[in-house]
N, C-alpha and C positions, 0 to 999 in steps of 0.2 A: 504494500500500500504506500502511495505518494507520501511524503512529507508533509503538514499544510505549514506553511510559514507564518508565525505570528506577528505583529504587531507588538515592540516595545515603548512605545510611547506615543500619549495623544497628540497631534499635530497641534491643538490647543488647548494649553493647560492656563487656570487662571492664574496670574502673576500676586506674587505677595510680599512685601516688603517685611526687614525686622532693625530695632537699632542696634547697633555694637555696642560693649560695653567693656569696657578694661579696667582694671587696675589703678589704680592714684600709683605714679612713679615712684620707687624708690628710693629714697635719698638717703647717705651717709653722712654725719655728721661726723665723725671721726675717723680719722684711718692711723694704722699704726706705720712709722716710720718703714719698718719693710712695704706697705702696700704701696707708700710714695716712692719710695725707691723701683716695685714693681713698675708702678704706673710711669714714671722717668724714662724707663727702660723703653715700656711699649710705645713711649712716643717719636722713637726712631724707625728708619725705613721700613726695618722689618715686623716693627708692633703698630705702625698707621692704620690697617684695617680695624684690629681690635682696637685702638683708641677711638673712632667712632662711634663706637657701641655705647659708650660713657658716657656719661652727663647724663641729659634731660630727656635720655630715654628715644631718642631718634634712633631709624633704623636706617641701613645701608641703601643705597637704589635697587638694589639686586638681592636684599634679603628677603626670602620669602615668610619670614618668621611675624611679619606685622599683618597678613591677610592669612593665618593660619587662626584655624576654629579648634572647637574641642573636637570636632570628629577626625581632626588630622593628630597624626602622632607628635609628641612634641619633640621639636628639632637637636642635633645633635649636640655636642657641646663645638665649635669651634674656637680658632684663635689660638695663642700661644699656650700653651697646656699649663706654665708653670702658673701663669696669672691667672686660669681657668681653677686652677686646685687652689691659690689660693684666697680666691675669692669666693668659692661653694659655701662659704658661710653667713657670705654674705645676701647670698640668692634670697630675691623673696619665697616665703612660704605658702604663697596662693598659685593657682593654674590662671597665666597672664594670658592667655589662649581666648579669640573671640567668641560671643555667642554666634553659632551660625543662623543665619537668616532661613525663612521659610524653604528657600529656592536653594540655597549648598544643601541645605539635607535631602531634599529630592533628586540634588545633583546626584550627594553621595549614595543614595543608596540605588540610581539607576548604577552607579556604576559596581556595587556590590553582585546588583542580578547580573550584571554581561559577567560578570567575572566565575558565576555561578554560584557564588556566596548567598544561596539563597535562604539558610535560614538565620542569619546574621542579619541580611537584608529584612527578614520578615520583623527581627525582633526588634529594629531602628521602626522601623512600620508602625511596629503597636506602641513602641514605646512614643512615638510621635502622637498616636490618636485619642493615648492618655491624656499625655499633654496639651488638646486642642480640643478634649470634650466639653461639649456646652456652648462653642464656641458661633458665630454666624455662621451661612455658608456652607461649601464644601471642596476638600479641596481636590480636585477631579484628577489630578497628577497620582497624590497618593492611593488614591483611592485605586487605580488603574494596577498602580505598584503591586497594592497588596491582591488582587488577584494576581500578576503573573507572579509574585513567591508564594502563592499556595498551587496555581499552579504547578510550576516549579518543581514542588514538595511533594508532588502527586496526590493533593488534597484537591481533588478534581472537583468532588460537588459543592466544595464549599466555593473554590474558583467560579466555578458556572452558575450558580446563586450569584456572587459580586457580580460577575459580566453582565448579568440579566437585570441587576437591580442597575447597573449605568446605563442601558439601553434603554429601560425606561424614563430613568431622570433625563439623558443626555442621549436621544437617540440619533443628534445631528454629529456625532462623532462615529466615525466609521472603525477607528482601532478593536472599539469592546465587541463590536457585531463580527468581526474578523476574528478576533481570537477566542470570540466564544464555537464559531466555526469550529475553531481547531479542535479543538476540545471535544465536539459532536464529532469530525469526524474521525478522532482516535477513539471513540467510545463503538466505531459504524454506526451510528445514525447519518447517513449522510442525508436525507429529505430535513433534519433540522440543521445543517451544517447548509446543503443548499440555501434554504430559507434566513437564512440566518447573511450570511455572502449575499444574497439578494439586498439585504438592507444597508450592508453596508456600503455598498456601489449604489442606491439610491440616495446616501448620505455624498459619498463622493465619488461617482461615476470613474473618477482616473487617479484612483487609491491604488498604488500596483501590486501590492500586498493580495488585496482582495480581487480581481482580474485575475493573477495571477495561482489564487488558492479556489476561484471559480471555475477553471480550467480542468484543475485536479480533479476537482468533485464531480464535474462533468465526464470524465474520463471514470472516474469509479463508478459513476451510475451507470454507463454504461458496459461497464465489463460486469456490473451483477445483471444486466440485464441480458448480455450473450449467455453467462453460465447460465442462466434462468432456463434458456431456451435449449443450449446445448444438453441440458440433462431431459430437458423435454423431447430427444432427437432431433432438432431441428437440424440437418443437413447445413454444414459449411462453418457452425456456430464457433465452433473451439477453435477453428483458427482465426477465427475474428478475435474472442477473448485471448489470444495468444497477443496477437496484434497490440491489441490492448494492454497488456501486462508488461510487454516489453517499452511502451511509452512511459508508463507508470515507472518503472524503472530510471529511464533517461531524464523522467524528471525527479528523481530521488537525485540524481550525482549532477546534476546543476546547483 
């Protein structure tokens, strides 16, 4: 049986903003003779980058470490080592790491599902919808999300329940009608996999996802429909379903 290719994301998802929040800067009031001494040192050719880093808490042009969230790891230590060791005590004690906005953690966790991390993914998911219970709205990205990681997880009915309840809310999106296809037609039902592909190409006619997973289906309806007949002896049948089968095939290794 063909592959049907899913849909990973709505073409329009509603946009959401959030603010950042940091840290009050660190400041020392004292330093012991060796950490002036240290700090002397690095302010020659070879300690100029890490002297940047000091003061009033600026970062470098090229540091990534000021658009890092909590869901990024926190970065390594760089700089001279010896003033890395011994400054560690001086580190603040809190995670100076941004809150991420609506739109990073949907970034993040599409890219947990490509990676296959799908129940990492799912449990950013729920831990998100904790978070945003009661709230207005909906958020049509996530909500998408978390079908394909129960998908994913081969929690198939609970996936095709999600698809089904955004095809009602949201049936001018063609992704949920597609990938609930898939889902029908890994089950064989292909009459709701048809049906289903119909909507979504009446959503958007030149979705290539669905064109493309309407194809297959049409190709499967029709090779149950030769075996139908071949077992009924209809004359010529089985090498028509042969025909058939060997397409099915050429579209699995595309």
């Amino acid at each position: 049986m063909a592959v049907v290719k899913y849909s990973k994301r709505p073409a329009r998802a509603p946009s959401a903003s959030g603010l950042f929040s940091t840290d009050a800067p660190v400041t020392i009031k004292r330093l012991s003779r060796n950490i002036l001494l240290v700090l002397a040192l690095a302010a020659l050719p070879g300690g100029a980058v890490l002297g940047q880093s000091m003061g009033g808490g600026s970062s470098l042009p090229n540091d990534r470490s000021s658009t890092l969230t909590k869901l990024d790891p926190p970065p390594p230590e760089r700089g001279w080592k010896a003033l890395a060791n011994l400054l560690e005590a001086l580190k603040p004690g809190v995670d100076t790491r941004l809150d991420p906005t609506p739109s990073q953690i949907t970034t993040h966790i599409e890219r947990l599902l490509n990676r296959g991390k799908n129940q990492e993914a799912l449990e950013l998911i729920e831990k998100r919808l904790a978070e945003t219970e009661g709230q207005r709205g909906t958020d049509v990205q996530l909500m998408f999300q978390h079908a394909r990681a129960l998908a994913a997880l081969g929690r198939t009915a609970e996936a095709i329940a999600m698809y089904t309840d955004m095809t009602t809310r949201f049936p001018e999106l063609p992704e949920p009608w597609n990938n609930l296809a898939a889902l029908y037609a890994k089950q064989g039902d292909l009459d709701q996999a048809h049906q289903a592909l119909e909507m979504a190409l009446r959503a958007n006619p030149d979705y290539p996802e669905a064109r493309a997973n309407m194809g297959d289906i049409q190709l499967m309806m029709a090779l149950r429909t030769y075996r139908n007949a071949a077992n009924q002896g209809v004359p010529g049948m089985q090498a028509k379903a042969r025909e058939i089968e060997n397409l099915l095939k050429e579209s699995q290794q595309r």
